[in-house]
N, C-alpha and C positions, 0 to 999 in steps of 0.2 A: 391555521398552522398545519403543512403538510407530516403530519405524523399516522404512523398507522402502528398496530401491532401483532410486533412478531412473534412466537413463542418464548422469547424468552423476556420482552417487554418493548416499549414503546420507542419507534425509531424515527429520527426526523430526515428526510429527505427533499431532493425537490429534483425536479425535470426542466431539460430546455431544448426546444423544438418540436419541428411537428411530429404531432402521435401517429402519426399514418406512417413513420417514416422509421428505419430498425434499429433498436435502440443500443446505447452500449453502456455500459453498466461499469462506473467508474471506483476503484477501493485505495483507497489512500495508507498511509503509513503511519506510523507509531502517533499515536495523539491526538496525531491531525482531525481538523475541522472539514466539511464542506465549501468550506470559505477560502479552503488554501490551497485548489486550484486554479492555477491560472487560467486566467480571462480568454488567454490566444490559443489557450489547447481547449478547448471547451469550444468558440468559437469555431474554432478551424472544423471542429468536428460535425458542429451544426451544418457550416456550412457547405462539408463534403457532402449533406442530406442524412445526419444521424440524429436520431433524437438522443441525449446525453441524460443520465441519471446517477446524481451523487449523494451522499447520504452521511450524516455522521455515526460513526462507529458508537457501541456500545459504549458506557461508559466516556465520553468526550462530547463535547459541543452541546446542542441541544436533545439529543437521546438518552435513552435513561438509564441512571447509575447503580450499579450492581452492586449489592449490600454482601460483600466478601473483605475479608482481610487483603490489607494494602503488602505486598511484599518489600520486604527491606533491604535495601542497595545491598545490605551480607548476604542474603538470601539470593541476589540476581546474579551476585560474583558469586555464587557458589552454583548456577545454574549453569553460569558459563565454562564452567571447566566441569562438570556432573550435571545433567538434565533431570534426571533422575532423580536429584536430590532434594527437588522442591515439585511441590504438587499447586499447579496454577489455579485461579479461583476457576478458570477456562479455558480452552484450547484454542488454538487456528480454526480446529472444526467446527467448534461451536457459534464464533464467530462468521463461517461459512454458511452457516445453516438460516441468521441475520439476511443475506444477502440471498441466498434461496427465497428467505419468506419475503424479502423485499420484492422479488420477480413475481412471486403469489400474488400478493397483494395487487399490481400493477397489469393481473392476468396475462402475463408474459412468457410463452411459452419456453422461452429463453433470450441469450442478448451474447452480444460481445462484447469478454470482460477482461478488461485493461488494471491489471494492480500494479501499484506503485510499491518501493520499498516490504513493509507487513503487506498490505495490498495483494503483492505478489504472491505472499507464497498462500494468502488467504485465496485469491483467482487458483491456484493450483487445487486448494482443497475441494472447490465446488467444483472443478474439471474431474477430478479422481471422483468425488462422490455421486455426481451427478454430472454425467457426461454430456448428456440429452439436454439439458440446460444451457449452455455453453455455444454457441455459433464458430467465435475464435476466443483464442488465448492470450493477450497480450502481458507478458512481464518485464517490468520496468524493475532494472537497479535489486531483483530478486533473488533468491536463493531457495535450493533444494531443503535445507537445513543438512545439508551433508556434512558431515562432522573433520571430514579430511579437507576441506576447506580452509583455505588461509583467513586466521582470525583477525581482526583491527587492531591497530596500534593501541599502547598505554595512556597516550592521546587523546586518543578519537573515546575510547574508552571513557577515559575522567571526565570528556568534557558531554557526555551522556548522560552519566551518571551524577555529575553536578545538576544538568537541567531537571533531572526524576526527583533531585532531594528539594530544588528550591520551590516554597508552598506557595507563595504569594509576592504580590507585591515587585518592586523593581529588579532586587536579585531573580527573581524566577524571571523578568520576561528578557532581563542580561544574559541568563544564563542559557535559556533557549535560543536565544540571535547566535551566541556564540557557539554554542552544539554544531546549528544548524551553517553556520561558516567554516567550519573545520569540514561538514560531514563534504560544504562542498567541493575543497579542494583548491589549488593556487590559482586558477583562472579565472572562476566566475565569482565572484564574491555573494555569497546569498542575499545577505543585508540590501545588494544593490540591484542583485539579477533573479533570484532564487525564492523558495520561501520565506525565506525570513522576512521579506516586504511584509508577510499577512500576518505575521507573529503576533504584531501588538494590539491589532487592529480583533483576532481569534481568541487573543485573552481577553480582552475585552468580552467580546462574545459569550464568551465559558471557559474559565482556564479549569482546568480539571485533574492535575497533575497524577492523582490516585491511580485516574484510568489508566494516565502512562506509564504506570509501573506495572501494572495488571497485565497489559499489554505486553507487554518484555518479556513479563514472565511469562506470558503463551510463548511468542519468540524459542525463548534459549529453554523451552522445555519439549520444543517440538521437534517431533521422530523425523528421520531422514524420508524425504517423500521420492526418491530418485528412482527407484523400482516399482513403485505405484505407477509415478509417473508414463513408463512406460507402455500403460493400455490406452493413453489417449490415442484416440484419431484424427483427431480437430488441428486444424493451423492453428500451431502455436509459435509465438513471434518473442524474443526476448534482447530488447535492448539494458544497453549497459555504459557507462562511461569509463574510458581508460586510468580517468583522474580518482574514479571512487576508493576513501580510504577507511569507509566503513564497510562495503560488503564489495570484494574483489572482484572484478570483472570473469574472472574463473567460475563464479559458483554460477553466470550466466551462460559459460559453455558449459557446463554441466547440466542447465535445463533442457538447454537444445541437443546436449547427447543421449539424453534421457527418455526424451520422445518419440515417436515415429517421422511425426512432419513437422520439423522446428527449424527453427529460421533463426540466426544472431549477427544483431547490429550491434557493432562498438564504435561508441563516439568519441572522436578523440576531444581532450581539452575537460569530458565533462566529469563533474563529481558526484556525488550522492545526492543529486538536487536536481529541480527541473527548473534550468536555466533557461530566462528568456532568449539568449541570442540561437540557442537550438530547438524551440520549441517546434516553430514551422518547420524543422527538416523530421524531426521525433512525429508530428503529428504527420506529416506524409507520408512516411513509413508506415505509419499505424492505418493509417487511411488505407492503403494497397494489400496491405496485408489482410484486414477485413473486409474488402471487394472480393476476397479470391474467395469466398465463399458466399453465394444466393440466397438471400433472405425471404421470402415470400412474405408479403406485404398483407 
């Protein structure tokens, strides 16, 4: 079992392609498994000649679970309107430092690192902390944590926070299909196009609901990164979908106004999901954008 260990404990990972070849370093979103990447964006990126490495987050899948208090839906809705009000079992950074020791392990001088959703703004922290690490930047569906950002609907909200409360069993993997359908929006339906395909097939794997609140709570307690931001050098790339109703296509031109060398794609049609019928135009993008800088081999 590809597990190694990181400072803060034991992380399970895996690679695909050849090791001769430069690698990029994939960070997924609230929950999520290694499992819930799609096939065609992983693929595609092999086949542009990248070696791909993905890994499950602390607390989720098969990595290991952090013996801290579970935060309580009152505690996350009190996070979202005062950050400050709750103190998470850990941060974005923390979480950052996971994906450092993963490059360690791997004797990677560094990679280009693509975050999804949390992903995203976790790819920001290892850009800020660790800049030398880092080749390119790519953020999917991300945000600054800038607080003058437009917040998600009462909606998109509830049906969040339904999936964090349900533990087990059928209401928890209902309740995760249908989060994960609203997050995508009127066009692509997740269940059919989206994540939610891997949902049942992840719970199975490890449902771990705890970690997803753990998770949130790094989220909505985390400091505005927008002026940090600003000392990267690196091409940084930030796609976004016009349809997303969980995190606004705005908090995406706010990365790329943030930066020195940033680049934004708006997709139209898409929501807060990675939809198959745009995966191949998302991973071209992503592919070009990562050629514009020399990897030594």
């Amino acid at each position: 079992m590809p597990l190694f260990s990181a400072r803060s404990g034991e992380i399970y990972f895996q690679q695909q392609g050849a090791r001769a070849n430069p690698p990029v370093l994939l960070i997924h979103g609230v929950g999520c498994q290694l499992v819930e990447w799609p096939d065609t964006l992983i693929d595609a990126l092999v086949n542009a000649g990248y070696r791909t490495i993905v890994f499950d987050h602390r607390d989720v899948g098969l990595s290991y679970e952090v013996d801290a208090k579970i935060p309580s839906i009152e505690e996350l809705f009190s996070a979202l309107s005062d950050p400050s009000s709750v103190r998470p079992p850990y941060t974005l950074g923390d979480m950052a430092d996971d994906v450092i020791d993963l490059l360690d392990h791997l004797g990677q001088s560094g990679a280009h690192i693509i975050g999804c959703s949390m992903g995203g703004m976790i790819a920001q922290c290892c850009a800020i902390k660790h800049p030398h690490r880092v080749f390119t930047l790519t953020s999917l569906m991300a945000t600054t944590s800038n607080p003058s950002l437009p917040k998600p609907s009462d909606s998109v909200i509830a049906a969040m926070a339904a999936s964090l409360q349900a533990s087990n069993g059928e209401d928890a993997l209902a309740s995760s299909i249908h989060a994960a359908n609203t997050n995508a929006g009127p066009h692509y339906p997740s269940s059919e196009y989206g994540i939610a395909r891997f949902i049942e097939s992840a719970h199975s794997r490890a449902h771990r609901p705890a970690g997803s609140a753990r998770h949130m709570a790094a989220i909505l307690t985390a400091p505005d990164r927008s002026e940090l931001l600003a000392d990267l050098t690196m091409p940084v790339l930030a796609v976004h979908g016009d349809e997303d109703p969980l995190i606004d296509a705005s908090a995406s031109e706010d990365i790329v106004n943030s930066v020195r060398n940033g680049h934004l794609e708006i997709i139209p049609r898409l929501g807060h999901d990675l939809s198959e019928p745009i995966i191949t135009e998302i991973a071209g993008i992503m592919v070009e954008h990562m050629a514009s800088v020399e990897v030594l081999r």
